[in-house]
NULOMAR-918076 format. One line per 2 residues: their letters; for each residue z, x, y of C-alpha. Coordinates in steps of 0.2 Angstrom, whole numbers, m for minus. Last residue first. Layout:
A	Z X Y ~ ...
This chain:
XX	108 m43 287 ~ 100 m26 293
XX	94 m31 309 ~ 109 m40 312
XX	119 m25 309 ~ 110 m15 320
XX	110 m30 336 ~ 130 m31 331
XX	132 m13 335 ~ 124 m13 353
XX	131 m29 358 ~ 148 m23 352
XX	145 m6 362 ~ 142 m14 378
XX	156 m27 376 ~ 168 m13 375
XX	159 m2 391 ~ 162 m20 401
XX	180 m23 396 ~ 182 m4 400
XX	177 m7 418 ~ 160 0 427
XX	151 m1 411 ~ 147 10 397
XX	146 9 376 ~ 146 22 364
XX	143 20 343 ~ 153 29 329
XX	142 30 314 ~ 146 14 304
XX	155 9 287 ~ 170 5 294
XX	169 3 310 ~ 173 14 326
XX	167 9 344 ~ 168 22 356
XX	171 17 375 ~ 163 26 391
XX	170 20 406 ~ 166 22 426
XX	176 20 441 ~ 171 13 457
XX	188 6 459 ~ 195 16 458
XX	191 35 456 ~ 175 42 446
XX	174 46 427 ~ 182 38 413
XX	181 44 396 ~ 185 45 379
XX	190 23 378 ~ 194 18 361
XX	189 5 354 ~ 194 m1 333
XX	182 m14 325 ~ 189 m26 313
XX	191 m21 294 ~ 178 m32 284
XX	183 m49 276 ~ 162 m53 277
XX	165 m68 289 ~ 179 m56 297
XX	167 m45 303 ~ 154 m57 310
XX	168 m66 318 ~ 175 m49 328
XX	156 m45 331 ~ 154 m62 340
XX	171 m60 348 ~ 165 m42 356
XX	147 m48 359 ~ 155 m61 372
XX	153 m81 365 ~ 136 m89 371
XX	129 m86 354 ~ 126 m103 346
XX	111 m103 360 ~ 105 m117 373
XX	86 m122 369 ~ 73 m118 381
XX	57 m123 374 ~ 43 m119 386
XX	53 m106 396 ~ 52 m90 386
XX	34 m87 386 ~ 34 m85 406
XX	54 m76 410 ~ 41 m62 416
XX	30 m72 427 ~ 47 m81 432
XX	53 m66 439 ~ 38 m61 451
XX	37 m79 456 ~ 55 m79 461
XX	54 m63 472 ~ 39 m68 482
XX	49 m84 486 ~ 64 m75 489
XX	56 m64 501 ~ 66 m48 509
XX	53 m38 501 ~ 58 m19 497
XX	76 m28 497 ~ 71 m39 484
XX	60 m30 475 ~ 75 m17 472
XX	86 m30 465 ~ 75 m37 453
XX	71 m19 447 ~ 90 m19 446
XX	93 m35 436 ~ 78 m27 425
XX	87 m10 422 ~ 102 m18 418
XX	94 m24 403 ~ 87 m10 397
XX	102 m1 401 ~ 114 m14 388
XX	98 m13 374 ~ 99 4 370
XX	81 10 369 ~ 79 22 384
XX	98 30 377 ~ 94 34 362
XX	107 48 361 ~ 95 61 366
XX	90 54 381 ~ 106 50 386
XX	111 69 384 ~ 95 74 393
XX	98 63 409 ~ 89 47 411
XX	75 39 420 ~ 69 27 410
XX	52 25 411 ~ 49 25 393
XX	60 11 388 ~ 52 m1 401
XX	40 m8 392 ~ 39 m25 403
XX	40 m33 389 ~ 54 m23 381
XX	60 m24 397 ~ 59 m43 398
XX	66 m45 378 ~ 80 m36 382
XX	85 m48 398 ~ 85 m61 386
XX	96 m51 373 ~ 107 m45 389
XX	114 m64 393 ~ 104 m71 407
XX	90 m84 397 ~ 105 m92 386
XX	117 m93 401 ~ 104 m101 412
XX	103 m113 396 ~ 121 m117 393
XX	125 m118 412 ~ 110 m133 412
XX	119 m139 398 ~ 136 m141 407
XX	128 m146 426 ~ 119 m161 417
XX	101 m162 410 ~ 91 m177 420
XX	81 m167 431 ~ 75 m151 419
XX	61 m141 428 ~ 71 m143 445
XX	87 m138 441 ~ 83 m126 427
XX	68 m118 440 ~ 86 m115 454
XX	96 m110 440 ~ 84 m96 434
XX	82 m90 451 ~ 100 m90 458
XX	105 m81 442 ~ 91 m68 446
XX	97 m66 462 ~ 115 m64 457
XX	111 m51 444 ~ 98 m41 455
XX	112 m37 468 ~ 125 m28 457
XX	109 m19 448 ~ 103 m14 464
XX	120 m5 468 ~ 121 3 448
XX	104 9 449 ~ 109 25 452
XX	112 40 466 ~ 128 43 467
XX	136 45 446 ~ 120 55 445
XX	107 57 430 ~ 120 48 419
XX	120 35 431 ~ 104 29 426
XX	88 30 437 ~ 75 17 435
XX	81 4 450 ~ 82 22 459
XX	64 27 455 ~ 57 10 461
XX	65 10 477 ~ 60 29 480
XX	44 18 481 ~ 44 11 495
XX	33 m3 500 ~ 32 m6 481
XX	17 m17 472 ~ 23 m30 462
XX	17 m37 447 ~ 31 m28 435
XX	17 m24 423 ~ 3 m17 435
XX	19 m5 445 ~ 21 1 426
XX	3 3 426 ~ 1 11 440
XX	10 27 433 ~ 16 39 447
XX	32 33 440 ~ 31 39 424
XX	31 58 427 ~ 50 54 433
XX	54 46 416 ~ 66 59 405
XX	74 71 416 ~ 73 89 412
C-alpha cells in the first residue's frame, strides 16, 4: 500500500499550497518518491523547482535588500535554500503525510526525513510551474510560504555542507568520525541512484539517497546531525 494517495483528494493540502492544480497527476508526482518508482517520481520536478526557487528568493533579496552586496545577498539565499529552510516549508505546509512512498520508506520514517521533505517542496515548485507557466503566479505562491521567514534574514554559521558540519561536531566532542559506505546503487549513468549508510559510534546506522553518492552522504549527515542536535 502506498502511503499518501488517499491524501490527495484532500483540499486542504491543495488550501495550504494556495494553488489550485489544472492537472492534478501533477500534484501526485511532485509527492511521489522514487522508491514507489525509479520512472515515475518527483525527481524531474525537483530538478526544475530548485532553480526557480533560487531565481525567486534572489530576485525578492535584490530587491527587498538594495544596498547589501552580491556576497551577503549569496549568504542569505543560501541560508533560506539549504534543506533546513525548505524543512520548515513542508513542515508548514504539512507535508509529511502526503508523502507518497513505498512501504519500506514508510516504515523507515521516511514522511519525516528532512532531505524528502525538502525535495518535495522544490518539486511542488516545479509542478506549479509547469501546471501554470506564470512566474508571477509562481513567485507569489512561494513567497506566501517563505512569509514568517523574511523579516529578519540573517546569513547562517551553517553555510558549510552537513558532512563537514558533522565532521566539526564530532571532533569538538574528540569523537570517532563518521564512516559511509554506499549498499546500493540502482539505475545506469548517469541517472543512477545511491543509497549511503552512515556509521557512528554511538548511533543506529542511518541512510541517506541522492542521485550521486556525494548527495546520499550529505543526506545522511544532515539527517544525523538534526538527532544529535536535538539532543545536545
Amino acid at each position: 500500500m502506498i502511503k499518501g494517495q488517499s491524501k490527495l483528494s484532500d483540499m486542504r493540502l491543495v488550501h495550504r499550497i494556495g494553488y489550485q492544480f489544472k492537472q492534478p497527476e501533477l500534484l501526485q508526482l511532485a509527492l511521489t518518491h522514487r522508491s514507489v518508482s525509479h520512472k515515475t517520481n518527483y525527481e524531474r520536478l525537483e530538478f526544475l523547482g530548485d532553480s526557480l526557487l533560487g531565481m525567486i528568493i534572489a530576485h525578492y533579496l535584490y530587491q527587498a535588500y538594495p544596498h547589501e552586496n552580491e556576497g551577503r545577498l549569496t549568504r542569505m539565499r543560501a541560508t533560506l535554500v539549504r534543506q533546513e529552510a525548505l524543512g520548515k516549508i513542508a513542515n508548514d505546509l504539512k507535508l509529511g503525510p502526503c508523502l507518497i512512498l513505498s512501504t519500506g520508506e514508510l516504515k523507515s520514517g521516511g514522511h519525516h526525513r528532512e532531505s524528502i521533505l525538502a525535495d518535495t517542496v522544490e518539486a511542488i515548485i516545479g509542478a506549479i510551474y509547469v501546471d501554470c507557466h506564470d512566474l508571477k503566479v509562481l513567485q507569489d505562491i512561494v513567497l506566501k510560504w517563505y512569509a514568517p521567514y523574511l523579516d529578519h534574514i540573517e546569513p547562517t554559521d551553517q553555510l558549510k555542507d552537513p558532512k563537514s558540519r558533522l565532521q566539526e561536531y564530532l571532533q569538538a566532542r574528540k569523537k570517532p568520525l563518521p564512516v559511509y559506505d554506499v549498499v546500493d546503487i540502482q539505475g545506469d549513468a548517469p541517472n543512477q541512484h545511491f543509497k549511503v549508510e552512515c556509521t557512528i559510534e554511538g548511533l543506529p546506522v542511518l541512510y541517506g539517497e541522492g542521485s550521486s553518492r556525494r548527495f546520499a552522504e550529505q543526506a545522511v549527515a544532515a539527517d544525523i546531525l538534526k538527532q544529535l542536535e536535538q539532543k545536545s
